[in-house]
N, C-alpha and C positions, 0 to 999 in steps of 0.2 A: 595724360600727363606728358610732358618735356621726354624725351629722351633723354639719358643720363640719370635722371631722376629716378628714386624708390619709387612701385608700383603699389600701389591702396590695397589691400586683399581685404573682400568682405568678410564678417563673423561666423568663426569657426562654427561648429556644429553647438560647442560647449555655452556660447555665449546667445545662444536665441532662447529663449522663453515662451511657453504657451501661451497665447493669448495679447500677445507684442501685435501691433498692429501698424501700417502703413496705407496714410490715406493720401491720395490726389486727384489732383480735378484737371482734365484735356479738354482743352477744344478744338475738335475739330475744321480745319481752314483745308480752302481749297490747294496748299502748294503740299500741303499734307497727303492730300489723295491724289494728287499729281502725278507727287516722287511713288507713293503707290504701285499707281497703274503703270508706272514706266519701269520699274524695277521687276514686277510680275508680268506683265504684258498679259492684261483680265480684259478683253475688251467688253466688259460684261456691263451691257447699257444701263442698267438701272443702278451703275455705281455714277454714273455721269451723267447722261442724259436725261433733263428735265421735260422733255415732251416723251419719251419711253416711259419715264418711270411714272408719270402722271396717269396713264391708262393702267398700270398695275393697282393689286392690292394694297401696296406701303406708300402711293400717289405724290413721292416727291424721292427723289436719290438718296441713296441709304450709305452708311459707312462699313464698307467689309468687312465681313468679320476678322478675316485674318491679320486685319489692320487692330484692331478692338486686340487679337491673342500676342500681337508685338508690342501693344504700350504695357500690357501684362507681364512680357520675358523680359521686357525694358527695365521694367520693377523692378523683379527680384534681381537682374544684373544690377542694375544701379542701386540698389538701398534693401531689399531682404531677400536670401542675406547678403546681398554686393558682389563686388567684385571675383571672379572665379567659383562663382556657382553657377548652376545649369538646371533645367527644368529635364527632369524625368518621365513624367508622365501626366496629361493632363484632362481635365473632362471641364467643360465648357458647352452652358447652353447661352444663348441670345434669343429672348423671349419678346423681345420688344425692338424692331431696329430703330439705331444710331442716324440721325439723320445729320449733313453737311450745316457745320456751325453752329451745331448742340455742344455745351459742354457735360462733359461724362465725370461724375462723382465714381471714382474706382475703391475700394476699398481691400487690403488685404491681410490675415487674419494669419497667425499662422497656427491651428487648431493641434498638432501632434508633435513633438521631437523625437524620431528614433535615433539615442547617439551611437548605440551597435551597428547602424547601419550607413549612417551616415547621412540621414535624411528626414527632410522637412515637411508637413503637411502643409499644405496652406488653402482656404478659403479665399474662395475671389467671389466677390459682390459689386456690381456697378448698379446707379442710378442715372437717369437722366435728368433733365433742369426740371420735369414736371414731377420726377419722384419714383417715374415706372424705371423697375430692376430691369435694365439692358443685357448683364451678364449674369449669368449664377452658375458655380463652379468651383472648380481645385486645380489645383496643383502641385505636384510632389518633385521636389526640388534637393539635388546635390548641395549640403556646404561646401565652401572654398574647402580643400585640404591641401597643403602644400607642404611639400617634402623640404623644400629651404624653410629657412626661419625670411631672407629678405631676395625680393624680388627683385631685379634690377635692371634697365635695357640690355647688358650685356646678357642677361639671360635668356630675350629674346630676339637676337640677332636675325631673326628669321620670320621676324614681324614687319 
């Protein structure tokens, strides 16, 4: 948002629901693994390199995982529960890799609320365009808590 402007804070702990669910679909594009590889600096061929990764097992360039676990913290920052939550702790397998310019059905569930603690279960499930599950997994996830009632640029001057 604008400077000046109120900041969006996503759904307290009180307002998530069992079994609320948040679905979306990525495709993977090459300026996508670009910014990637240049932010990590992975020089790990088989995420680029179409004559490497053609003599391995997965015989075409695959999408890193760690790229697959950011469109995931993506989620729950942007939409469950949003804004000023944070991922806790997470278990994440990739059973089938993501190949460049698949789109990925991500799906996320959120299976528990503890509100004494302040914390969210959530269920992550992805698909690929053929149907095979690319992710299966959780993660356990902070609600937003904020000690104001409104957020405002002035309160983060140091952003």
């Amino acid at each position: 948002m604008i400077l000046g402007k109120k900041r969006r804070v996503g759904r307290g702990i009180n307002d998530i629901k069992v079994g609320e669910k948040l679905k979306l679909t990525e495709k993977i594009e090459d300026r996508d693994l670009l910014l990637y590889l240049g932010l990590t600096n992975d020089p790990n061929p088989i995420y680029i390199q179409h004559d490497f990764a053609s003599q391995t097992a997965v015989k075409k360039p695959i999408v890193p995982t760690l790229m697959l676990t950011g469109i995931i913290t993506s989620a729950v920052s942007k939409y469950l529960p949003g804004p000023g939550s944070y991922i806790l702790a997470q278990h994440l397998e990739f059973p089938v890799p993501v190949y460049h310019y698949e789109t990925v059905a991500i799906t996320l569930e959120v299976q528990a609320v503890h509100t004494d603690e302040n914390r969210i279960d959530i269920v992550v499930n992805a698909v690929n365009e053929s149907g095979d599950q690319t992710i299966i997994g959780s993660v356990t996830v902070a609600a937003p808590e904020l000690k104001e009632k409104q957020l405002t640029s002035q309160s983060l001057d140091n952003f």
